[in-house]
C-alpha positions in Angstrom: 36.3 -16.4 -63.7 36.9 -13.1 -61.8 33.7 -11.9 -63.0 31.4 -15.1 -61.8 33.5 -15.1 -58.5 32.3 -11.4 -58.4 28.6 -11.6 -59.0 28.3 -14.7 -56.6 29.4 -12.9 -53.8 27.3 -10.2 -54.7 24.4 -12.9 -54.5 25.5 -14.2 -51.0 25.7 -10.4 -49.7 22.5 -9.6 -50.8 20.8 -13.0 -49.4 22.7 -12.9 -46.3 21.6 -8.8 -45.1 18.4 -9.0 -43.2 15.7 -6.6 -44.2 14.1 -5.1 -41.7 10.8 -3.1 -41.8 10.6 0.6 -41.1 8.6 0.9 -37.6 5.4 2.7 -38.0 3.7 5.1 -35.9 1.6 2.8 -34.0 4.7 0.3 -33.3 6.3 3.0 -32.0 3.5 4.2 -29.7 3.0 0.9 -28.3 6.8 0.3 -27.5 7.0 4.1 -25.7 3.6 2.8 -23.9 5.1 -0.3 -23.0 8.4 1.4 -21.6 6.2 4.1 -19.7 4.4 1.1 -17.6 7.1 -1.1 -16.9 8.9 1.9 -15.6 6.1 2.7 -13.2 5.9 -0.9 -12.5 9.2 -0.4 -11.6 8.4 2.4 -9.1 5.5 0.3 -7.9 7.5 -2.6 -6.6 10.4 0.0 -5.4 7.3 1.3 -2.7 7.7 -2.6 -0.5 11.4 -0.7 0.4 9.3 2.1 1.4 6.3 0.3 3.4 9.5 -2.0 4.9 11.0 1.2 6.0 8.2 3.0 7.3 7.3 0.2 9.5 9.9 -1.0 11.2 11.5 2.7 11.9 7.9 2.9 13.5 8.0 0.7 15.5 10.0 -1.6 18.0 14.0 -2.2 16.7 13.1 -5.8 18.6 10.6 -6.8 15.3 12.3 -5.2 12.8 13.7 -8.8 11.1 10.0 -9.4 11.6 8.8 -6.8 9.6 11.1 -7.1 6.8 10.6 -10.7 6.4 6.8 -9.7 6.2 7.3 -7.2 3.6 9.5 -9.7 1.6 7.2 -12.6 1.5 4.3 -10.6 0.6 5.3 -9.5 -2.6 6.4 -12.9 -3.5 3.3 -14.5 -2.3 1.1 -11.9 -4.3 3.2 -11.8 -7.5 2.7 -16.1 -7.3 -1.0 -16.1 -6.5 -1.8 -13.5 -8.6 -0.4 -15.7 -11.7 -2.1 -18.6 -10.7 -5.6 -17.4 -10.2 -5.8 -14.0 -8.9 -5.8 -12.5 -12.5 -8.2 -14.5 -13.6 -10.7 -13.4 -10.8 -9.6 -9.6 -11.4 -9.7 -9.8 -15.4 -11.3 -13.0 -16.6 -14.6 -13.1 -18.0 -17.3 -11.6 -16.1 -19.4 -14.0 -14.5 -22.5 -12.2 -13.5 -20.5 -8.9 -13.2 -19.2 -10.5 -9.9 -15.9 -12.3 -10.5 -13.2 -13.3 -13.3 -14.0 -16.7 -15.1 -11.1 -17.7 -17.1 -7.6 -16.5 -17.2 -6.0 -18.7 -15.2 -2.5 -19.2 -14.9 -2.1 -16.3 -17.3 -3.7 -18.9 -20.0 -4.7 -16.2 -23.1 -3.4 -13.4 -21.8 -1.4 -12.1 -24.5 -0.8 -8.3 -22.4 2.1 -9.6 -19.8 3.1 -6.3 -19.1 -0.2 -5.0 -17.7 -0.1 -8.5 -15.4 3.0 -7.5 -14.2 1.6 -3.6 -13.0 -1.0 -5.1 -11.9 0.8 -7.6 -10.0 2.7 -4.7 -7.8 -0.7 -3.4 -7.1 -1.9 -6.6 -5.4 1.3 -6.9 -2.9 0.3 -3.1 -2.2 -2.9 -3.9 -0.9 -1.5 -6.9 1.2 1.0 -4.8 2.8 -1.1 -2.4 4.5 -2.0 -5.2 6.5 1.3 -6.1 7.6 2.1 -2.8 9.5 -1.4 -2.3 11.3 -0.7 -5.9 13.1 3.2 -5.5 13.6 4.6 -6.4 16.5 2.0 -8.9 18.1 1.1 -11.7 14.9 2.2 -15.1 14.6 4.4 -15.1 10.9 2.4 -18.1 10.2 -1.2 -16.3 10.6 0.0 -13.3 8.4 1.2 -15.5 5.8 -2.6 -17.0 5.2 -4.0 -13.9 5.5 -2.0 -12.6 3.0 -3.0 -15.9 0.5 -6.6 -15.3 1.3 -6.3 -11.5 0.5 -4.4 -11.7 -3.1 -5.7 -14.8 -3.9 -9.7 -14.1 -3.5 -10.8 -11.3 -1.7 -8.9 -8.6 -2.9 -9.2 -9.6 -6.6 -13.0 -9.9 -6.2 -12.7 -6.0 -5.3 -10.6 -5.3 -9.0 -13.4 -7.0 -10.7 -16.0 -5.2 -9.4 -14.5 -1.6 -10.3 -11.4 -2.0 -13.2 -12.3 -5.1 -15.1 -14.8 -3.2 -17.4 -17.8 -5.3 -16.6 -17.7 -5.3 -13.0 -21.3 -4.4 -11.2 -19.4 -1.0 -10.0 -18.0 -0.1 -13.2 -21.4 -0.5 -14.8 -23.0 1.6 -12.2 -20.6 4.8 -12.9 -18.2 4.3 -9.9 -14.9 5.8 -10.5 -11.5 5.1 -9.4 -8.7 6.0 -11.3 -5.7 4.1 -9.5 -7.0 2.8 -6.1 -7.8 4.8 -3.5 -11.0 1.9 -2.8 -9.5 -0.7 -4.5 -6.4 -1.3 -3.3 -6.3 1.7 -0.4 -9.6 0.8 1.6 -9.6 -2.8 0.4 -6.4 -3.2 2.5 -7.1 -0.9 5.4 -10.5 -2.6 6.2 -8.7 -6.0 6.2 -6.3 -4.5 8.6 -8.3 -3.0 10.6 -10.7 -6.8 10.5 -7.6 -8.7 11.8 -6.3 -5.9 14.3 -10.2 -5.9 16.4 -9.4 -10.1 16.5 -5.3 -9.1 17.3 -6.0 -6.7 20.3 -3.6 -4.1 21.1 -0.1 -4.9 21.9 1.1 -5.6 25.4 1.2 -2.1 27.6 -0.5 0.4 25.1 -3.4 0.7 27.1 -3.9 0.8 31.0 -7.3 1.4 32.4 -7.8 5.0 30.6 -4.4 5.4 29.7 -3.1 5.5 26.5 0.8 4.7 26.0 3.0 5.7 23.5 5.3 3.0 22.0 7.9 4.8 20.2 9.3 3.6 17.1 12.8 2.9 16.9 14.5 4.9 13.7 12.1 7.9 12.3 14.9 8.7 10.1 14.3 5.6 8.5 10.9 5.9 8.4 11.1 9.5 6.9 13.2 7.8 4.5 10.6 5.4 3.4 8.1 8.2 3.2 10.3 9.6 0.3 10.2 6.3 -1.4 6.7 5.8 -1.0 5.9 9.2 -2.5 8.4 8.8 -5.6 7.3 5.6 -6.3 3.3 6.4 -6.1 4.3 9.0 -9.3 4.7 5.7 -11.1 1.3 4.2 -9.1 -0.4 6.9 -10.3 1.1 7.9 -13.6 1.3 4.5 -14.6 -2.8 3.8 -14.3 -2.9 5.4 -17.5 -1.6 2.8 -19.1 -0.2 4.7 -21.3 2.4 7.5 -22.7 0.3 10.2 -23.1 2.0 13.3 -23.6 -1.7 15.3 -22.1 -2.9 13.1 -19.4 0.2 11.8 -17.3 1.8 15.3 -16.8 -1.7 16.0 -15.5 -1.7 12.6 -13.1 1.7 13.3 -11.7 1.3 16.7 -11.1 -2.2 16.5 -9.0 -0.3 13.6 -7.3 2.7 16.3 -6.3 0.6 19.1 -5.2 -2.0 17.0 -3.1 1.1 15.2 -1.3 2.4 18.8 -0.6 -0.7 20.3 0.6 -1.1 17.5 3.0 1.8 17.4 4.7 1.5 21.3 5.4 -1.7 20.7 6.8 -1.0 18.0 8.8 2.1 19.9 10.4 -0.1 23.3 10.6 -2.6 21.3 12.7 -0.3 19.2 14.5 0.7 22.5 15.8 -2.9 23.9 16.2 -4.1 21.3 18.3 -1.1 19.9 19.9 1.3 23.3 20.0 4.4 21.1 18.2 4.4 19.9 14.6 4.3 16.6 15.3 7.1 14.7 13.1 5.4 11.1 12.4 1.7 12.5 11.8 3.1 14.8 9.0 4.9 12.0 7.8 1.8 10.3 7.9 -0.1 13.8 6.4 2.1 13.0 3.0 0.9 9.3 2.4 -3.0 10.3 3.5 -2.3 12.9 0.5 -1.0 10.2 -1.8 -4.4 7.9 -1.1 -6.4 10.9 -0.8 -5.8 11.6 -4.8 -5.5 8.0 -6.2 -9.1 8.1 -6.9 -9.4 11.4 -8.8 -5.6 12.1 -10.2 -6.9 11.6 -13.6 -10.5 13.8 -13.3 -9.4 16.2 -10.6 -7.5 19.7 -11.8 -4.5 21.0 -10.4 -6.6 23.6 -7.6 -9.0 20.4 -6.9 -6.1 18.0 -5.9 -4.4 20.8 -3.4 -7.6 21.1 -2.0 -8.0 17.1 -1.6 -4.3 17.1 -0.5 -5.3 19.6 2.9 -8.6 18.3 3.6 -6.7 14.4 3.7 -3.5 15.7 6.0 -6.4 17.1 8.8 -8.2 13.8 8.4 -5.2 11.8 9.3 -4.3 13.7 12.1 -7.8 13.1 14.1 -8.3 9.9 12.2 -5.5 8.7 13.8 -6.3 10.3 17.4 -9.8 8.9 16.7 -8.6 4.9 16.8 -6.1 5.4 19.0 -7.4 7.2 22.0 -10.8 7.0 22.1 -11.7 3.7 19.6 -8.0 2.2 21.3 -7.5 0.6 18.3 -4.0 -0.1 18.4 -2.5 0.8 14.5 1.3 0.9 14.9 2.3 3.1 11.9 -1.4 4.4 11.5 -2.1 2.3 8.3 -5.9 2.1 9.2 -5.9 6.0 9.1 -3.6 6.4 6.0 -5.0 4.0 3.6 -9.2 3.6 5.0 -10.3 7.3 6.0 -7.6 8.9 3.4 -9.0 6.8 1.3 -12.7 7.0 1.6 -12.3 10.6 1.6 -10.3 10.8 -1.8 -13.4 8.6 -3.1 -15.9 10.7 -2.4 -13.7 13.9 -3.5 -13.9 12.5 -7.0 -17.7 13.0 -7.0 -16.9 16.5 -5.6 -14.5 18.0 -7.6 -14.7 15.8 -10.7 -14.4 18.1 -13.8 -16.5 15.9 -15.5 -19.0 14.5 -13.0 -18.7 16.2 -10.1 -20.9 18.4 -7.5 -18.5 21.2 -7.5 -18.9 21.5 -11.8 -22.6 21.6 -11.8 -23.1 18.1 -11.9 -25.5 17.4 -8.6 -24.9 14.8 -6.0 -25.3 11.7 -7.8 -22.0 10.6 -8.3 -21.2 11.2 -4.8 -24.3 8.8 -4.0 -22.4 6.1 -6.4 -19.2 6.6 -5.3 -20.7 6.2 -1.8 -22.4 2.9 -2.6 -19.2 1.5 -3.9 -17.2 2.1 -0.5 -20.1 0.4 1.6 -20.1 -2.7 -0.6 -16.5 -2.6 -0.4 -16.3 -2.3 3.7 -19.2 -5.4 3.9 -17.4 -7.2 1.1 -13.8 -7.2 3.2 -15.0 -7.6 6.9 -16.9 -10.5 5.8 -14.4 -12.1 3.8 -11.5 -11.4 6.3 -13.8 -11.6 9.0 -14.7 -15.4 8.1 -11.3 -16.3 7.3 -9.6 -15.1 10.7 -12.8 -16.4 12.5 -11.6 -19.6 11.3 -8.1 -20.1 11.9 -8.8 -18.6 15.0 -10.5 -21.8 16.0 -7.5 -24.1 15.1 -5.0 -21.7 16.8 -4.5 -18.6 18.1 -3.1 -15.9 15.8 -1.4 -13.7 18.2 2.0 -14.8 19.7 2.3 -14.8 23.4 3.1 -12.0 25.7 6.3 -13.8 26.3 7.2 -13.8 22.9 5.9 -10.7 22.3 8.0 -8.6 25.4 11.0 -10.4 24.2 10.0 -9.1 20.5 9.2 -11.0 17.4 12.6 -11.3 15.7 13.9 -14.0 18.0 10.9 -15.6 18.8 9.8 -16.0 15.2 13.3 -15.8 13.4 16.0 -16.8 16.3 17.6 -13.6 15.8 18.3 -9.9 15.6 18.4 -6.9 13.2 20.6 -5.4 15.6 23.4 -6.1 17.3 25.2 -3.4 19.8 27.9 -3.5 21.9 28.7 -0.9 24.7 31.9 0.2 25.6 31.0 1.0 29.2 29.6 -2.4 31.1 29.7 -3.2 34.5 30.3 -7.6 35.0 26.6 -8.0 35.2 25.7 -5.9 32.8 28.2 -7.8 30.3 25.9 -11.2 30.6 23.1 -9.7 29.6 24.5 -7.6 27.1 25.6 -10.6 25.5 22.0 -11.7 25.2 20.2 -8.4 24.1 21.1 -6.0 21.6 21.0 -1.7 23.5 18.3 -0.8 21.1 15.9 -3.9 22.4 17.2 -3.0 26.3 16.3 0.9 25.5 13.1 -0.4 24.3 12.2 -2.5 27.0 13.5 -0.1 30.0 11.9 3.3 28.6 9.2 3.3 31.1 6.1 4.0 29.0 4.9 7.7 28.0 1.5 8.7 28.8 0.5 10.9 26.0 -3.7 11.8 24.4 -2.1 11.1 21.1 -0.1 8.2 19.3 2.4 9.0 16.9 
């Protein structure tokens, strides 16, 4: 009996322990692959604190809520649309190497991980738009903007150049993680809605060119840092892979053409201006970022410091450019950053290219391609955009009034404040309006405005 009992609970042990199969090496290469781009997916969507950051310390404490709430539902709205049809356009089978024709609601798509990166790289391009047109949009406006630009246009763009078939791709044009795609897509739809916007009230008078101060650069500096961390997982993370050769090599171009560019910037800053000016060299590190998004992957070390100085110059009169003599009125600079950083760092691929490029003995001819992909990408977006604001122009204007926009955007689009300060000295009259207006809106709307050649 003992002996039965025994072997049947020798039986039930045996039945009841799983069995699991040893991993092989490709199981395991695809799970460290897997980690390595949700991580930089990770760092991807970490950036929106950065972009929220950056623009409202740049601008007005009065549309800070504003800004935030922009930043917030743009992500959300992208991430949505992007499910529902914007991967299909992006990924889907090419239809006459044009746009995506299946795909749909994520219907086949067995690689959810690469939606998700992908996904991050959508809201990115939306954003840009959000701080180039701060301070004077309706919340409304931006929001269809925003559908329009990660539901069609933008995805339109991605087929063209990373869906494999594209009419780009099968021309030769090359760019690695987005410095046309996502960069210059975004910062010609900015610039598109900003020429129908106009400049916000008081920036310019007659020739005069006013400075409007942002309200917290220490906030902004701090987004800066964000940004550039998380760009090492926008970059390193367009590999799409773990591997042990190429990232190191992604990450470290990425490093040293963010550093080069930010000394630049502040060595001309103080060339041309006699001060290192604090928010252009900010600025000088995300013109680096874009400026190397294109060639990270096909640009050595040397190259990408090279890429890194030549960017942090462009922003600087790129920026002095629209605002003082186009008086194109850019907030944080976004146009700059993301369109002229970005078209320069598409073009420096067909430069300094180890593989293709003009400086490796391989003539001009991937220059002229990468050139022909930023024109048909600048026609392609002011069209699109162009349309679409045209449009709901008609039915409504898509700028608030200057009422609404004096008194700043976060009461007249929200009903309240990101601020709220109290001083301790008040005289009676004082304390009524105190009660009404936060000391960072009253600072904002008594500094008498600053005459300057520059805007920062």
């Amino acid at each position: 009996m003992v002996k039965k009992s025994l072997f049947l609970l020798m039986v039930l042990f045996l039945i009841a322990t799983p069995v699991y199969a040893a991993p092989t090496t490709t199981s395991l290469q695809l799970s460290v692959d897997l980690v390595w781009v949700m991580i930089a997916a990770f760092l991807v969507f970490f950036m929106h604190a950065g972009f929220a950051m950056v623009e409202s310390g740049f601008t007005r404490s009065k549309n800070t809520l504003n800004i935030l709430m922009k930043n917030f539902l743009t992500i959300s709205i992208a991430a949505l649309l992007f499910f529902t049809v914007g991967y299909g356009i992006m990924f889907g089978t090419s239809a006459g190497s044009i746009i995506g024709s299946h795909g749909f609601f994520l219907s086949g798509v067995d690689d959810i991980g690469f939606f998700v990166f992908q996904a991050m790289f959508i809201a990115t391009c939306a954003t840009i738009i959000s701080g180039a047109v701060a301070e004077r949009i309706k919340l409304g406006s931006y929001v269809l903007i925003v559908i329009a630009m990660t539901g069609f246009i933008y995805p339109v763009v991605g087929h063209w150049i990373w869906q494999g078939d594209g009419w780009l791709t099968t021309l030769g044009f090359s760019d690695f993680a987005g410095s046309t795609v996502v960069h210059l897509t975004g910062a010609i739809a900015a610039l598109t809605v900003v020429l129908f916007l106009g400049p916000r009230h008081g920036k310019y008078e007659g020739k005069k060119v006013n400075v409007i101060p942002g309200h917290n650069i220490p906030i902004g500096a701090l987004g800066v840092f964000i940004l550039w961390l998380g760009w090492f997982g926008f970059n390193g993370g367009s590999t799409l892979a773990a591997d042990p050769e190429l990232v190191p090599m992604v990450i470290g171009a990425t490093l040293l053409s963010t550093s080069a560019a930010l000394v630049s910037s502040a060595a001309y800053t103080k060339l041309r201006f006699k001060r290192v000016d604090a928010s252009l060299s900010l600025n000088g590190v995300l013109g680096g970022l874009v400026g190397i998004t294109a060639g990270a992957a096909e640009i050595s070390l040397g190259g990408s410091i090279i890429v890194g100085m030549v960017s942090g110059v462009l922003l600087v009169e790129g920026v002095r450019l629209l605002d003082t003599k186009m008086k194109i009125d850019d907030p944080v600079g976004a146009i700059t950053v993301h369109g002229i950083c970005g078209i320069w760092g598409t073009l420096a691929v067909g430069l300094f290219s180890t593989s293709t490029g003009l400086f490796y003995g391989n003539g001009f001819s991937q220059i002229g391609i990468q050139a022909i992909g930023i024109l048909a990408v600048i026609a392609w977006t002011v069209l699109t955009v162009g349309t679409f604001v045209f449009v709901i122009s008609r039915f409504s204007s898509i700028r608030v009034s200057e009422k609404e926009e004096i008194a700043g955007l976060d009461f007249a689009e929200h009903g309240s404040n990101a601020y709220e300060f109290k001083e301790s000295l008040l005289t009676q009259e004082d304390e009524q309006v105190s009660s009404r207006l936060g000391l960072a809106d009253r600072l904002n709307n008594l500094s008498p405005p600053v005459a300057d050649e520059k805007s920062s």
